[in-house]
MARBATOR-721867 format. One line per 10 residues: number of its first residue (from 1); their letters; for each residue x, y, z of C-alpha. Coordinates in nm, 3 decimals, m for minus. Example, Ala and Ser with C-alpha at 12.3 -4.5 7.8 and 13.67 -1.06 7.14 Angstrom:
2
1 = AS = 1.230:m0.450:0.780  1.367:m0.106:0.714
//
This chain:
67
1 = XXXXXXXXXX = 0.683:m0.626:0.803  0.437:m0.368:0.726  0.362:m0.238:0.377  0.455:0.104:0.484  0.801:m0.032:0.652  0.861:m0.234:0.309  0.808:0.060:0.076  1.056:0.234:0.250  1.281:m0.008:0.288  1.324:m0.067:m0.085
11 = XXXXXXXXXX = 1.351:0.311:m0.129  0.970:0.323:m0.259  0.862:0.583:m0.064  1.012:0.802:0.235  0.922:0.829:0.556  0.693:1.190:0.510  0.494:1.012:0.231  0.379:0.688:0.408  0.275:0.965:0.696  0.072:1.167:0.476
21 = XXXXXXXXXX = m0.065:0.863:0.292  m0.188:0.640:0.673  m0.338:1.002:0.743  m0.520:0.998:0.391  m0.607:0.664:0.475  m0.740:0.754:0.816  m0.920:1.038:0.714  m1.074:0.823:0.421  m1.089:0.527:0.641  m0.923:0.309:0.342
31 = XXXXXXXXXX = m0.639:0.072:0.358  m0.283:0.204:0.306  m0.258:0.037:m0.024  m0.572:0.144:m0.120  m0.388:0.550:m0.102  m0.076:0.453:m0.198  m0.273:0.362:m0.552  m0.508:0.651:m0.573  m0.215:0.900:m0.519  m0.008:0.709:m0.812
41 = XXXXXXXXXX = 0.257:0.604:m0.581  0.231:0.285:m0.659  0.031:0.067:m0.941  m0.208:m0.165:m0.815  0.020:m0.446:m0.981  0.324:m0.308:m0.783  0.052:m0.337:m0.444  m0.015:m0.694:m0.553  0.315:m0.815:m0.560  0.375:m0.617:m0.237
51 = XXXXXXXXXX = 0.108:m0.772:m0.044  0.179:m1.125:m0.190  0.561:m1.058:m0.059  0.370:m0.999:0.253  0.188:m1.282:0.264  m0.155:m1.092:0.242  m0.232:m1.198:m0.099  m0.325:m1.514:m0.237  m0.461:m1.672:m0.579  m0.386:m1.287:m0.692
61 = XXXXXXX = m0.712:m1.166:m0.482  m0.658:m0.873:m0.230  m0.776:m0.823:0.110  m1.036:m0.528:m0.034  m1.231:m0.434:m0.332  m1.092:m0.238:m0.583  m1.141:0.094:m0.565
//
């Protein structure tokens, strides 16, 4: 599942935020987590355990720098 399906799925965020947050990141050319931090949507602890839900993160270490 994608991050943006799984925030929405637990009622995180809604549908018009993860669209204006993938065109942020497009735009930027950043991740989607990446936004979702910088706009305070989410904390970059909440993006950790979202990503290691995912799969994405392991021994705690993301899948891009901190910003």
């Amino acid at each position: 599942m994608l991050l943006g399906e799984l925030l929405i799925s637990k009622k995180i965020i809604t549908e018009l935020q993860l669209q204006r947050c993938l065109d942020k990141a497009r735009e930027q050319k950043k991740m989607i987590g990446e936004v979702l931090v910088a706009e305070k949507i989410i904390t970059r602890d909440e993006l950790n355990g979202f990503l290691k839900e995912q799969g994405y993160l392991k021994d705690n270490i993301a899948p891009f720098k901190s910003a």
